[in-house]
N, C-alpha and C positions, 0 to 999 in steps of 0.2 A: 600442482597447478600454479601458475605465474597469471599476476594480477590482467597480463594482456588477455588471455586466455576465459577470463571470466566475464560472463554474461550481464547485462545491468540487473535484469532478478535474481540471478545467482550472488552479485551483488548487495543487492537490495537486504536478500536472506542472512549472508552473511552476518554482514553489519550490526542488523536487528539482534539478530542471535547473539551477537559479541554486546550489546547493549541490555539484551533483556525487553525490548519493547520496538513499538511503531509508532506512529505520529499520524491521526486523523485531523480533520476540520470540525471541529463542532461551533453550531452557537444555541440559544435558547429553544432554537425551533429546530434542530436538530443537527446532523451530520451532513456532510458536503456529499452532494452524488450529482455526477455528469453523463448526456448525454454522448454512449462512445459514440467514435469519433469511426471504426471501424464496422462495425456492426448494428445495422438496422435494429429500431425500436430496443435496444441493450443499452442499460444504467452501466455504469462502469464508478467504486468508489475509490478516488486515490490514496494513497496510503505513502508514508514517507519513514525512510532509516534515521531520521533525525530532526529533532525539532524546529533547527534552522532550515531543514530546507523545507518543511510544513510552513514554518511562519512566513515565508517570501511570496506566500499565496494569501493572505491575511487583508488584500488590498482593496479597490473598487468592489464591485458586488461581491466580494467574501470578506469585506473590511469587518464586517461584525463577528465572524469567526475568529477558531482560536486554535493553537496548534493542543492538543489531548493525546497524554499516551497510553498507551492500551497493552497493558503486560504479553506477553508473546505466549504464553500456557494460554489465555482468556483467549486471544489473537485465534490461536489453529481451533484450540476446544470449543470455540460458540463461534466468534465473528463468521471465520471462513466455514465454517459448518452451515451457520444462515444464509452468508452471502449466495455458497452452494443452493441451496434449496429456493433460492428468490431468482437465483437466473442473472446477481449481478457482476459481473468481471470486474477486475480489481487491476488499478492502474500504478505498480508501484513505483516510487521518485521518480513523477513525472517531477519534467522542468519547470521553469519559470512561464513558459508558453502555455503550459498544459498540451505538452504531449509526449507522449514515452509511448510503452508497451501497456499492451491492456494481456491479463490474464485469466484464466478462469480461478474459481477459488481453489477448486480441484487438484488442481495441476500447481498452482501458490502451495499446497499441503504436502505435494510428492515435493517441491524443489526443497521445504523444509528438513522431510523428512531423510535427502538423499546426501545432502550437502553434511556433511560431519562436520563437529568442532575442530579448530585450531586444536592437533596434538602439542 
């Protein structure tokens, strides 16, 4: 598979995988969650391949957040396991704008599961 050929969540999985982690928003009152932008009354929580492009979100109303990374065994075994069960899709390296692709967690667990390591 040639880098054209690959998807931004296939992407997104990649990267993570090759890092060992993901990049949320946290601040003291909790974690970053947006109304999507595609689907009526659905939370949608983004999640990022790298710390820098989590902290370029860090500004105006999320200036008090921080970029957190969250090991990628913890990631599929609890997060997308809860997010599954709360009904919230997962928006991964959105942009600068806040907008990308929105997922299910479900479906974030198969792209983990399908996409192999770097042999």
């Amino acid at each position: 598979m040639t880098t054209n050929d690959t998807t931004p969540i296939e992407k997104f999985v990649t990267v993570s995988r090759a890092s060992g982690e993901v990049w949320g928003l946290q601040c003291k009152d909790g974690w970053v969650i947006c109304d999507s932008s595609i689907y009526e009354d659905t939370d949608v929580m983004p999640f990022w391949s790298s710390r820098d492009a989590a902290a370029i979100h860090c500004v105006d109303e999320w200036e008090e957040f921080a970029p957190v990374a969250i090991l990628i065994p913890e990631f599929l075994e609890e997060w997308l396991v809860d997010l599954a069960k709360d009904a919230v899709m997962l928006g991964p390296d959105w942009g600068s704008d806040l907008s990308g692709e929105e997922i299910e967690a479900a479906e974030l667990i198969a792209q983990y599961l399908q996409i192999s390591l770097p042999h």
